[in-house]
C-alpha positions in Angstrom: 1.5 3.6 11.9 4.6 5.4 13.4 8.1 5.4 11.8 9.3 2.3 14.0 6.4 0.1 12.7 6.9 1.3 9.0 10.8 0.3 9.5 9.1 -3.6 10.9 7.2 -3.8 8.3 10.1 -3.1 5.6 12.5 -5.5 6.9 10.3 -8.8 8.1 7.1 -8.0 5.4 6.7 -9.5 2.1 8.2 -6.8 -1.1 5.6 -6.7 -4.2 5.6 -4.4 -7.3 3.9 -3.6 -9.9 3.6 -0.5 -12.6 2.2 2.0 -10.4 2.5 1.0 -6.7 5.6 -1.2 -4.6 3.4 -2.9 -1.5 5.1 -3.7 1.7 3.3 -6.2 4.0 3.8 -8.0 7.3 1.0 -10.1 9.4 0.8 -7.9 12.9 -1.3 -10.4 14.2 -4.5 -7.7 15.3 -7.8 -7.8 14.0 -7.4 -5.6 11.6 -5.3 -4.3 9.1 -3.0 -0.9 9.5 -1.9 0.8 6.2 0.8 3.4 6.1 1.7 5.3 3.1 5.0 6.8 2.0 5.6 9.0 -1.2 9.2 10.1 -2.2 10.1 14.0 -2.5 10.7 13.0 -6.0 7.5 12.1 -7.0 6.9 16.5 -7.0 5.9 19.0 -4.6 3.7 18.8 -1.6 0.6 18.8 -3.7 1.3 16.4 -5.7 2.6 14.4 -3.2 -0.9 15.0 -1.2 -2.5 14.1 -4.1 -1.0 10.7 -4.6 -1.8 10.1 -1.1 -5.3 11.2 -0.9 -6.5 8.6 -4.2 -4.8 5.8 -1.9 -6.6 6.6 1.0 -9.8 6.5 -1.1 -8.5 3.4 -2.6 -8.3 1.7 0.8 -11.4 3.4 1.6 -13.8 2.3 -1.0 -12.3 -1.7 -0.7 -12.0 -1.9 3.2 -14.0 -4.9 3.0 -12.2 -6.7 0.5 -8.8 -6.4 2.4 -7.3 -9.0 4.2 -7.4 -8.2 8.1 -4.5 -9.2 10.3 -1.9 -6.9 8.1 0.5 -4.1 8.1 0.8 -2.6 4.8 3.1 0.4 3.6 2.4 1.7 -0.1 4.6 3.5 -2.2 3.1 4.7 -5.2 5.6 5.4 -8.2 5.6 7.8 -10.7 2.9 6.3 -13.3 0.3 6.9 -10.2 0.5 10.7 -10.9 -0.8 9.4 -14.4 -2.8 6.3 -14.2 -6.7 6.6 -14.2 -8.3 6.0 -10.6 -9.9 2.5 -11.7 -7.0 0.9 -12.7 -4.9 2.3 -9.9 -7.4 0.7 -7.3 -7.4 -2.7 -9.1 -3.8 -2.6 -9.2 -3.3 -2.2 -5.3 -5.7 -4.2 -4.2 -4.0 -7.1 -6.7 -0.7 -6.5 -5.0 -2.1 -6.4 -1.9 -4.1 -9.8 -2.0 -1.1 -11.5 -3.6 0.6 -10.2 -0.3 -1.7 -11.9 1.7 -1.9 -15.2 -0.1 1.9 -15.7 -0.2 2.3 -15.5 3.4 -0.4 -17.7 3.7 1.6 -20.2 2.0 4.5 -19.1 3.2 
């Protein structure tokens, strides 16, 4: 996803949050989802910040089949994510990024 479609997503998608991650997500109307992932300069250095977004990417990796298709979604890990054991940080996102799913379904 390019900067434009990250700024679409933050101001028409749905805002969820929990501990570890804050989920942006906005129906694009494809076939398949897109994922985009932004982490803060204050999170640490580069390697850190690599880091971070290298366990998402396996995150998204590992479930690909268990995520909704048809969405654009922009993660943003926090701080905890440095800290928080790769089992519970993939159960985390993929909770905030159903509950994305089913409240625009309803919406």
């Amino acid at each position: 996803m390019r900067r434009g479609e990250f700024e679409v997503v933050y101001r028409g998608g749905k805002r969820l949050s929990a501990a570890s991650f804050v989920v942006f997500a906005r129906a694009n109307g494809l076939g398949h989802s897109r994922f985009g992932i932004s982490v803060k300069k204050a999170l640490g250095g580069a390697v850190v910040r690599n880091r971070v977004k290298r366990r998402v990417r396996e995150i998204l990796r590992l479930n690909f089949s268990e995520i909704p298709s048809g969405w654009d979604i922009v993660v943003h890990p926090r701080q905890l994510a440095l800290r928080e054991p790769f089992a519970n940080l993939a159960a985390e996102l993929l909770r905030l990024i159903a509950a994305a799913a089913k409240a625009k379904e309803r919406a």
